[in-house]
C-alpha positions as YAML, in Angstrom:
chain: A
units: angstrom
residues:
- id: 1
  name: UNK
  ca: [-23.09, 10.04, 23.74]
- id: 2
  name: UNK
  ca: [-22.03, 8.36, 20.31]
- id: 3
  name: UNK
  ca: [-23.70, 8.78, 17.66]
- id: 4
  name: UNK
  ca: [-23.21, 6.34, 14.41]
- id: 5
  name: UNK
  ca: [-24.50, 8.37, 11.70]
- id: 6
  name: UNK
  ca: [-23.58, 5.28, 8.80]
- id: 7
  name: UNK
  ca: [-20.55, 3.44, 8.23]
- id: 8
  name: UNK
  ca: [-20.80, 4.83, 4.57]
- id: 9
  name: UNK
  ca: [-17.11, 6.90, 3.76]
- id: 10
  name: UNK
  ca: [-15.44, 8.10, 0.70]
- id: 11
  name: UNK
  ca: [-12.30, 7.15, 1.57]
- id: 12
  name: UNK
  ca: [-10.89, 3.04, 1.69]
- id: 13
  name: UNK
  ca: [-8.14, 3.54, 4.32]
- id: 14
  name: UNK
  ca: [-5.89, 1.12, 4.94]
- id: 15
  name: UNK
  ca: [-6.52, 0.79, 8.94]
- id: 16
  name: UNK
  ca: [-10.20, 0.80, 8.48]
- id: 17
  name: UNK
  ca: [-12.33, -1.67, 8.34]
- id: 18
  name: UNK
  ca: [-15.93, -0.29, 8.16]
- id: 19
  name: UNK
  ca: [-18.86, -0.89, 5.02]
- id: 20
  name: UNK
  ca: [-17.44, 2.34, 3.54]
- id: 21
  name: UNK
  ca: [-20.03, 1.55, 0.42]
- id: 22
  name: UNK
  ca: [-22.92, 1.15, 3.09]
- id: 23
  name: UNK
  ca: [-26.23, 3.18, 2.73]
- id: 24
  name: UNK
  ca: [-28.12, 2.96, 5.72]
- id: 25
  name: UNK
  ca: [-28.10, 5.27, 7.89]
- id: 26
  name: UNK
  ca: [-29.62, 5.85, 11.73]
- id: 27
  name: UNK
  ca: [-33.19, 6.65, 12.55]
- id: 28
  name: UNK
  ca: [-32.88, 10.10, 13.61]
- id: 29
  name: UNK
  ca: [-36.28, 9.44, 15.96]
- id: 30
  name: UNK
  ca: [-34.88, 6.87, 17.59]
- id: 31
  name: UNK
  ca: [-31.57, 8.29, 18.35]
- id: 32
  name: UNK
  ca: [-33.25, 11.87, 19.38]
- id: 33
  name: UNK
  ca: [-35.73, 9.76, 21.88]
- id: 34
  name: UNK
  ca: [-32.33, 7.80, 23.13]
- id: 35
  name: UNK
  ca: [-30.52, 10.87, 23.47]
- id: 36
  name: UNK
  ca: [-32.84, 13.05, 25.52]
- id: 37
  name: UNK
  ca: [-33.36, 10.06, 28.02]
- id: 38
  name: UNK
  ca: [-29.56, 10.53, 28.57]
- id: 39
  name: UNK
  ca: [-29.47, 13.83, 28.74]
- id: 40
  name: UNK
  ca: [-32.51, 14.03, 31.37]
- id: 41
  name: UNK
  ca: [-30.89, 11.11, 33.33]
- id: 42
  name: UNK
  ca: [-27.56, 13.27, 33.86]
- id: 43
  name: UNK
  ca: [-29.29, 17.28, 34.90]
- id: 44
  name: UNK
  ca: [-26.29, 18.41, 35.82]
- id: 45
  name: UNK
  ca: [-23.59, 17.16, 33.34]
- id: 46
  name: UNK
  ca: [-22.20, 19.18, 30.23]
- id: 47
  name: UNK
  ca: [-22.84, 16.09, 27.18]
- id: 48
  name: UNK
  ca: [-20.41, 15.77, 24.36]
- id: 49
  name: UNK
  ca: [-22.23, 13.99, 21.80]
- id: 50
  name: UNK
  ca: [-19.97, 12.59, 19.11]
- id: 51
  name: UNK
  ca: [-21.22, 12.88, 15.29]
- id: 52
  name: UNK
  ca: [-19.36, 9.82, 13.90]
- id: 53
  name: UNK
  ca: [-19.37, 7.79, 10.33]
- id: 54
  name: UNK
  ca: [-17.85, 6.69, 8.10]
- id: 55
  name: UNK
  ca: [-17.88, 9.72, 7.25]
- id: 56
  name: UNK
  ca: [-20.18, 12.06, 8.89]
- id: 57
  name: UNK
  ca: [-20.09, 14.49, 6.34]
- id: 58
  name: UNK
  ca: [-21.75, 12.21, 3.74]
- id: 59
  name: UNK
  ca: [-24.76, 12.64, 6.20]
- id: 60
  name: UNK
  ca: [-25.58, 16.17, 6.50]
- id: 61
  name: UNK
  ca: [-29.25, 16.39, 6.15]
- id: 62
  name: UNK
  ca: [-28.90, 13.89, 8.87]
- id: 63
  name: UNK
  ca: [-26.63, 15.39, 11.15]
- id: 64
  name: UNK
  ca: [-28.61, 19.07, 10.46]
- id: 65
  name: UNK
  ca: [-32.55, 16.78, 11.69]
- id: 66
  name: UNK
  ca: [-30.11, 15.95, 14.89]
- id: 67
  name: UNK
  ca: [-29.04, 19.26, 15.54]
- id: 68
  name: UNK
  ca: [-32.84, 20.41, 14.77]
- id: 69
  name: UNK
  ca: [-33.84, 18.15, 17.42]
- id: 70
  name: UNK
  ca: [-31.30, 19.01, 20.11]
- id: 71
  name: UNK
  ca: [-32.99, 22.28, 20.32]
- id: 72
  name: UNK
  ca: [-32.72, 23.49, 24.11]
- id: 73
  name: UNK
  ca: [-30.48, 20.62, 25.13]
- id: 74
  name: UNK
  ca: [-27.88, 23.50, 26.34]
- id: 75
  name: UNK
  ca: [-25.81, 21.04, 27.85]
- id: 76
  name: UNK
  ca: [-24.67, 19.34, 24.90]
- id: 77
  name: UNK
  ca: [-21.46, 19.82, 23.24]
- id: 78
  name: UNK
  ca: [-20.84, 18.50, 19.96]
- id: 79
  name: UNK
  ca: [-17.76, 17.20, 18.36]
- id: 80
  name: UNK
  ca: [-17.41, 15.48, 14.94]
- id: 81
  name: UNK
  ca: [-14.19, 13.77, 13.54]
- id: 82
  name: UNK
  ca: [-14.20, 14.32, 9.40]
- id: 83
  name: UNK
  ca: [-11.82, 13.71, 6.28]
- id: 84
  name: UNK
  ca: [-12.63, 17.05, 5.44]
- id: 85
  name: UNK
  ca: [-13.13, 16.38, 1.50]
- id: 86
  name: UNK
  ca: [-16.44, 17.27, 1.60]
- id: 87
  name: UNK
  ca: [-16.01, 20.38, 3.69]
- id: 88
  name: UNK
  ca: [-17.50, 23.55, 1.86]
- id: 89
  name: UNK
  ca: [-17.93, 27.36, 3.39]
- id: 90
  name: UNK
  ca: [-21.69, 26.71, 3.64]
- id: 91
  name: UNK
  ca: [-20.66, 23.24, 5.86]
- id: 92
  name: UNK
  ca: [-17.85, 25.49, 7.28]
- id: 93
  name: UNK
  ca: [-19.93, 28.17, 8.44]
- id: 94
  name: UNK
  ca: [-23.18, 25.67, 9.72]
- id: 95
  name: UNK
  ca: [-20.60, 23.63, 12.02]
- id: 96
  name: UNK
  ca: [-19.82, 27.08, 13.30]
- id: 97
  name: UNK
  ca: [-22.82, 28.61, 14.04]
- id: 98
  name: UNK
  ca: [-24.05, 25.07, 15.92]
- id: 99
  name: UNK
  ca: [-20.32, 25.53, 17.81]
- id: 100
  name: UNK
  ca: [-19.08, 21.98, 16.80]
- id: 101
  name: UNK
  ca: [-15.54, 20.83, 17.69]
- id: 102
  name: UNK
  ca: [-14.45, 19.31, 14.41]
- id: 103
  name: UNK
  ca: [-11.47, 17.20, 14.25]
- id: 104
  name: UNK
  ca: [-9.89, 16.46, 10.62]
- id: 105
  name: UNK
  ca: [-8.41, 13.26, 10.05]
- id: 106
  name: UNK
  ca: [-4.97, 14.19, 8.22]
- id: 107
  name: UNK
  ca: [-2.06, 11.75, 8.57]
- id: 108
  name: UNK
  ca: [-0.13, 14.34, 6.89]
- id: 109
  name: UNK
  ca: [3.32, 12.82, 5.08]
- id: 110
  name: UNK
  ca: [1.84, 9.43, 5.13]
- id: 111
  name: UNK
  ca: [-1.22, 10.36, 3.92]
- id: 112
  name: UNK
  ca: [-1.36, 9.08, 0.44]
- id: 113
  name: UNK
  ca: [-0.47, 6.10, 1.62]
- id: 114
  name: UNK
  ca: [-3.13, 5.30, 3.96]
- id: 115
  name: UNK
  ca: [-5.75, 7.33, 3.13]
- id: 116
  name: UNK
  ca: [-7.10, 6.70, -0.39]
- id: 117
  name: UNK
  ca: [-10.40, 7.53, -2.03]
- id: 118
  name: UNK
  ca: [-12.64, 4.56, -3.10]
- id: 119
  name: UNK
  ca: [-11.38, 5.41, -6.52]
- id: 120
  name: UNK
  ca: [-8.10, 4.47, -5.13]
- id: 121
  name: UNK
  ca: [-6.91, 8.59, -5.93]
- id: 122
  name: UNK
  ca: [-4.64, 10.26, -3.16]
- id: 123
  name: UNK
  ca: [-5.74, 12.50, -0.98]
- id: 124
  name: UNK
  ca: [-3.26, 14.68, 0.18]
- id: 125
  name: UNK
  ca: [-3.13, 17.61, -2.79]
- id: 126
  name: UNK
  ca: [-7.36, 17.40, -1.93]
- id: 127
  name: UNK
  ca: [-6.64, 18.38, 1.90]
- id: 128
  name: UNK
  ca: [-4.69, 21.08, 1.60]
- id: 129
  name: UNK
  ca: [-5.98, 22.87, -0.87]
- id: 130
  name: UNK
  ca: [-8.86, 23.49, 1.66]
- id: 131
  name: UNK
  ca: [-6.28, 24.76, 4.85]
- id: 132
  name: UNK
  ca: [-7.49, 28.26, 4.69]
- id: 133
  name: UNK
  ca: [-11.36, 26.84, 4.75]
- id: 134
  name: UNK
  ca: [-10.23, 24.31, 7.69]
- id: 135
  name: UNK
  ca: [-8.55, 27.16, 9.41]
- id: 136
  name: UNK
  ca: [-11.84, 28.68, 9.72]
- id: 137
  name: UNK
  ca: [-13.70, 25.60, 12.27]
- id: 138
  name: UNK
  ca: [-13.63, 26.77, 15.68]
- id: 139
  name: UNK
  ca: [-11.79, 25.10, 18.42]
- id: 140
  name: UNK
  ca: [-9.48, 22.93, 15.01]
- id: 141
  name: UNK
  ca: [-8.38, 19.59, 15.71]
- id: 142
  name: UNK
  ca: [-6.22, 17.90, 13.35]
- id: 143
  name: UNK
  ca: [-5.73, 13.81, 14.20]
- id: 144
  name: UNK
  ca: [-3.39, 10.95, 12.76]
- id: 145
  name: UNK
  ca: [-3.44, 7.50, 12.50]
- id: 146
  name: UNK
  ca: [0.03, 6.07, 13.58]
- id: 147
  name: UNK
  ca: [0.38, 2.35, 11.61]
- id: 148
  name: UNK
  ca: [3.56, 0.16, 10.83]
- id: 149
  name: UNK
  ca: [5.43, 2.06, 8.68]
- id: 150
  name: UNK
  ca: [5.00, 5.28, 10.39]
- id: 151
  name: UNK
  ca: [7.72, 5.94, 12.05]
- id: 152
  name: UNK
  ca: [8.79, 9.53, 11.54]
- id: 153
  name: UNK
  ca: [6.83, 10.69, 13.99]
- id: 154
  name: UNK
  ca: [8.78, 14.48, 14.28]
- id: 155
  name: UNK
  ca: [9.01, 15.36, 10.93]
- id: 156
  name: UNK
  ca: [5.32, 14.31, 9.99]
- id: 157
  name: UNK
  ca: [4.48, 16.45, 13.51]
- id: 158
  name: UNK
  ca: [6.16, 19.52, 12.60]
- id: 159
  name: UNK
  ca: [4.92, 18.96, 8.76]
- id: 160
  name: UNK
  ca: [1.25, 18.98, 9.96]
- id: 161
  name: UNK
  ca: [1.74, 22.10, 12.43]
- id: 162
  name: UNK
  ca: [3.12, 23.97, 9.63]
- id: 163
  name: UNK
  ca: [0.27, 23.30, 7.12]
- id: 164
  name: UNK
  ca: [-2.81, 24.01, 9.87]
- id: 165
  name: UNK
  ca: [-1.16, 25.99, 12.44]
- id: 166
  name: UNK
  ca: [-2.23, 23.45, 15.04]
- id: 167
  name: UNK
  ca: [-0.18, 20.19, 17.16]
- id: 168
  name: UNK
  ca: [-1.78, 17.09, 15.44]
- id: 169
  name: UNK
  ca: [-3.50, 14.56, 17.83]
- id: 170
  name: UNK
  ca: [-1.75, 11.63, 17.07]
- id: 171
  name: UNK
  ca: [-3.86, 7.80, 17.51]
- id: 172
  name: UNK
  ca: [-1.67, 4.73, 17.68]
- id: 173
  name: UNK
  ca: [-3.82, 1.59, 15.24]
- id: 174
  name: UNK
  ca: [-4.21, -1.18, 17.89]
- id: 175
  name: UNK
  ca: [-5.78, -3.59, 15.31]
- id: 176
  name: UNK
  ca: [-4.48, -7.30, 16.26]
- id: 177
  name: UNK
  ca: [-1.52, -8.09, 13.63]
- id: 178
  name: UNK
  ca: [-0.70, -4.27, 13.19]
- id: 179
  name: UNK
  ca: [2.50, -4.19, 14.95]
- id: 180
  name: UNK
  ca: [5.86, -6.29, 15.12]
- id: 181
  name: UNK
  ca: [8.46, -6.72, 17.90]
- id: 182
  name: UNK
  ca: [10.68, -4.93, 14.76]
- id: 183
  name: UNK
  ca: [8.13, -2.57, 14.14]
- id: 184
  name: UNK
  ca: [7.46, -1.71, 18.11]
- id: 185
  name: UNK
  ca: [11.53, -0.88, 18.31]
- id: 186
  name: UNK
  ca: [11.53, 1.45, 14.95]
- id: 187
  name: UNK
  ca: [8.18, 3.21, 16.32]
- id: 188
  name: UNK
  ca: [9.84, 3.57, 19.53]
- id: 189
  name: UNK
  ca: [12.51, 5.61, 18.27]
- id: 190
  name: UNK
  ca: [9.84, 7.75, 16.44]
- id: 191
  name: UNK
  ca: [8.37, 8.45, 19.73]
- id: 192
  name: UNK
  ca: [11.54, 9.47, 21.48]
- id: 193
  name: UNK
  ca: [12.85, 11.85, 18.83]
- id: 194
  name: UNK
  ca: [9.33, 13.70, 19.24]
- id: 195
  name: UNK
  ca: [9.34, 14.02, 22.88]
- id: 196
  name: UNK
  ca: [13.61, 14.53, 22.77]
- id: 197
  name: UNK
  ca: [11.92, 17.67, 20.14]
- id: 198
  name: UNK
  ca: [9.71, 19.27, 23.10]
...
């Protein structure tokens, strides 16, 4: 069960093409009544519902009346992909106690290239300065976004294992246009070094 919190995000990457400046937001009623239909309509499945944005972070009183209202849905697992800029020990420790899966979006050497604030600042420095707090999440996740010009696929790997202490999930950008026949062949070689590595 997905879950669109806004499209608002405080980041402009370069792969994305959501209203990061957006304000509206879901109607947590609506979305509660929705989800509790699904969840009675499946008794006997676990449900991983998926906090999303822009960037879900943005939304916390939000995602906190969701949680509120998931009360005795024990069958529901959440997850929630972040940038993790806004991430604070009192966000830290609430996605922990509600046992969310949090994935951080970190596209580790290519990162300041891709993944800019609105402002147009890098990111990068802003990331790792909070590994020991993003160390803490339960269950961490780190995920990249593989685009055309990413092709050093084992050295950003090993880069990003080093810094968090986790394997990065890695998500190719499928976005018509992305990708030449040139492109394909260099990426290629990216992906064969990595699994030549393991």
């Amino acid at each position: 069960f997905t879950i669109v919190l806004s499209e608002g995000c405080n980041l402009d990457c370069t792969y994305c093409g959501v209203d990061k400046r957006s304000t509206k937001t879901i109607d947590a009623d609506k979305c509660l009544t929705e989800l509790r239909a699904f969840y009675d309509q499946h008794p006997t499945d676990d449900i991983e519902v998926g906090f999303f944005g822009g960037e879900p972070l943005m939304q916390m009183p939000l995602v906190r009346r969701l949680v509120d209202g998931m009360t005795g849905m024990d069958r529901v697992k959440k997850v929630m992909p972040t940038n993790g800029l806004l991430l604070t020990q009192p966000i830290v420790d609430y996605l922990s106690e509600q046992n969310f899966r949090v994935s951080v979006s970190f596209d580790g050497l290519w990162q300041d290239k891709h993944r800019l604030q609105l402002t147009g600042k890098t990111t990068s420095r802003r990331i790792l300065d909070k590994v020991d707090l993003i160390k803490q999440l339960p269950d961490l996740r780190i995920h990249s976004m593989i685009t055309r010009g990413c092709y050093n696929l084992l050295e950003n790997h090993l880069y990003i294992t080093n810094e968090f202490g986790v394997n990065p999930e890695l998500t190719l950008v499928r976005d018509v246009g992305t990708w030449t026949a040139h492109s394909v062949n260099r990426l290629t070689v990216g992906i064969k070094e990595l699994f030549d590595w393991y």
